[in-house]
N, C-alpha and C positions, 0 to 999 in steps of 0.2 A: 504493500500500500504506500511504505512513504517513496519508495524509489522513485515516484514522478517527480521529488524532488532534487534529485539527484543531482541534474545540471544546474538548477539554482544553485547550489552549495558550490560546486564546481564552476560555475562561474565569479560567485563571491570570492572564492580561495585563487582563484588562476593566477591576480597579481602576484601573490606570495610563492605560488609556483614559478612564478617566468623569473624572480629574483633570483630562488634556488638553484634555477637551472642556469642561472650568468654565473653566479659565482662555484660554480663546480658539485652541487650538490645534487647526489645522484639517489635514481626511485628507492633503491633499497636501502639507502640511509635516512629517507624521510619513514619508510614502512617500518624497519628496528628502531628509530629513535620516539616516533606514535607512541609502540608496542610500548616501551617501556615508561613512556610517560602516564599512557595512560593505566599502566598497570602497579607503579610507584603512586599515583594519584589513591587507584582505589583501594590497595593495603594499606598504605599508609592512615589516611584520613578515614575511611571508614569504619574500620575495628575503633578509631579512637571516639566515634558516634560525631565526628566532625562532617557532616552529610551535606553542606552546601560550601563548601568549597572544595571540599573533596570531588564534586560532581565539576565545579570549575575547571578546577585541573583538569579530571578528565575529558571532559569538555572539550579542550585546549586544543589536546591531541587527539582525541578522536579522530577529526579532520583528517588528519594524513591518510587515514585511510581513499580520499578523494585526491588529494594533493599527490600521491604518488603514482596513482594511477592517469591523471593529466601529463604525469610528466613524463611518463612513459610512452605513452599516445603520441606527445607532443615531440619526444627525442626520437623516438623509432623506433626504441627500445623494451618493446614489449616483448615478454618471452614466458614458454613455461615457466621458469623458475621462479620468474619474478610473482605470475601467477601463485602458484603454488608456496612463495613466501609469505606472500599477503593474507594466502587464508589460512594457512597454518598459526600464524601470528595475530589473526583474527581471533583462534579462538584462545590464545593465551588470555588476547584482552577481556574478552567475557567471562571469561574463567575468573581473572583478577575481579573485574566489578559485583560478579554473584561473591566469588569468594571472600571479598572486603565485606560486602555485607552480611556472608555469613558467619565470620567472624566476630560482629560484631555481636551479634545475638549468643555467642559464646561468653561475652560478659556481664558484671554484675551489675552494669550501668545500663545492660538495654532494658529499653521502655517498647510496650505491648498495649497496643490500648483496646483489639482483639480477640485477646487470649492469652496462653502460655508463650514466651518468650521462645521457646523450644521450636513449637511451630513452625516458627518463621525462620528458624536454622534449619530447620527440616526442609522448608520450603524452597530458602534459594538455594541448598544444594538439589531439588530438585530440577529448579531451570537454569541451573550449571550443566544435569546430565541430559538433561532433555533440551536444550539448548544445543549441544556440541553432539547430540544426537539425529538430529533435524539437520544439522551440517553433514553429518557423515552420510545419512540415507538422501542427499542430494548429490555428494561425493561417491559411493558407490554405484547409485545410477546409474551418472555419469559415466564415469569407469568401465560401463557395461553394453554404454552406447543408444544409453537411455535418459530420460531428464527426469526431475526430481522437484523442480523450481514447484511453488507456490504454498498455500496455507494461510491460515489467519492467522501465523504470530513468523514474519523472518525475520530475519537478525537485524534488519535496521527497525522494526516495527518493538521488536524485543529491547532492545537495546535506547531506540527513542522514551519508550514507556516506561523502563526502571529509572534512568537519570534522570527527566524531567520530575516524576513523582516523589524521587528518592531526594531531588533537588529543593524543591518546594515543599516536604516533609522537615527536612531541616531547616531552613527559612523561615516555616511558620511552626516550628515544633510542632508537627500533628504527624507522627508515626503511622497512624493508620492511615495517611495518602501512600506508605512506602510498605506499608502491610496488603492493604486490595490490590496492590499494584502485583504483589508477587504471587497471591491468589489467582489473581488473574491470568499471571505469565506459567505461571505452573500448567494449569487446566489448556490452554493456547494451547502452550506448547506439545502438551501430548497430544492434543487433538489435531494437529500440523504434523506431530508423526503418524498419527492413524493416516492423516491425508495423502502424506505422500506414497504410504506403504499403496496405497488404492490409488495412487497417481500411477506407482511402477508396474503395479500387479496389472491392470487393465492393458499396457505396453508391452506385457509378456505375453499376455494370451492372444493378443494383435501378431507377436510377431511369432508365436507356435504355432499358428496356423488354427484354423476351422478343425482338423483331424485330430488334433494333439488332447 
């Protein structure tokens, strides 16, 4: 859903890309340096229940994940590898964002205004696996010579909807904008892997033939 945005962000960031690209800064050093910002961002500030600047940082860098891919397009320089760096490093990032928050629900300072604090540790290791699981049944697919793409929760839709919530929860202290937010991304999320399994499945029996 949000990907119609895409080129909007990709054009707001281009300046900052055509910079990078005069002074020698190459895609894979904007995609490693993202990765780690934005995953320094969400250990860090997270666990410490620092939740609106924590999501700043992350913020920051998120972007790269567009800024590198510009500038690949734009050098010529697009390649598997580079592919294949971006989304392997993709899901550190999300790893890092669930797993800052689910750390933090391992403390004695989280606040619940839903329930047992546990829950919600329960929950975003939840769409930590079902997250990078929805990446992998798009990635096997693929692999197979089949697609995988769609559902109602992808990684930008996923990934917009924890930081914004989780953003505005610390802002306005109301945990439970960062609590229905992961209810929600949980139940998504499984329900985007049932989709795709039925995305792949109907692709198979297409291509086994009428007899099979």
């Amino acid at each position: 859903m949000l990907e119609r945005f895409r080129q909007f962000w990709t054009n707001v960031w281009a300046p900052l890309a055509n910079l990078f690209i005069r002074v020698g800064i190459t895609p894979d050093q904007v995609t490693i340096v993202g990765t780690i910002g934005v995953s320094a961002g969400a250990l860090f500030f997270f666990p410490r229940g620092e939740f609106f600047i924590g999501v700043l940082v992350v913020t920051a860098f998120v972007f790269s994940d567009l800024i590198d891919g510009y500038m690949a397009r734009k050098l010529g320089t697009s390649s598997k590898w580079g592919a294949f760096l971006d989304s392997t490093l993709d899901r550190v990032g999300d790893a890092a964002v669930f797993g800052g928050i689910m750390l933090y629900y391992t403390t004695a300072d989280a606040e619940a205004d839903l329930g047992d604090p546990r829950i919600y540790l329960y929950l975003s290791l939840a769409c930590l696996v079902l997250g990078n699981l929805t990446s992998y049944a798009r990635a096997r697919a693929e692999s197979l010579g089949m697609q995988a793409k769609g559902g109602i929760a992808e990684r930008s839709d996923r990934l917009v909807a924890i930081l914004v919530m989780t953003g505005l929860a610390g802002l306005f202290d109301l945990p439970l904008l960062r609590e229905i937010t992961l209810w929600a991304l949980a139940f998504a999320s499984l329900i985007t892997v049932f989709q795709r399994m039925v995305i792949v499945h109907r692709q198979a029996v297409v291509a086994a033939g009428p007899d099979s």
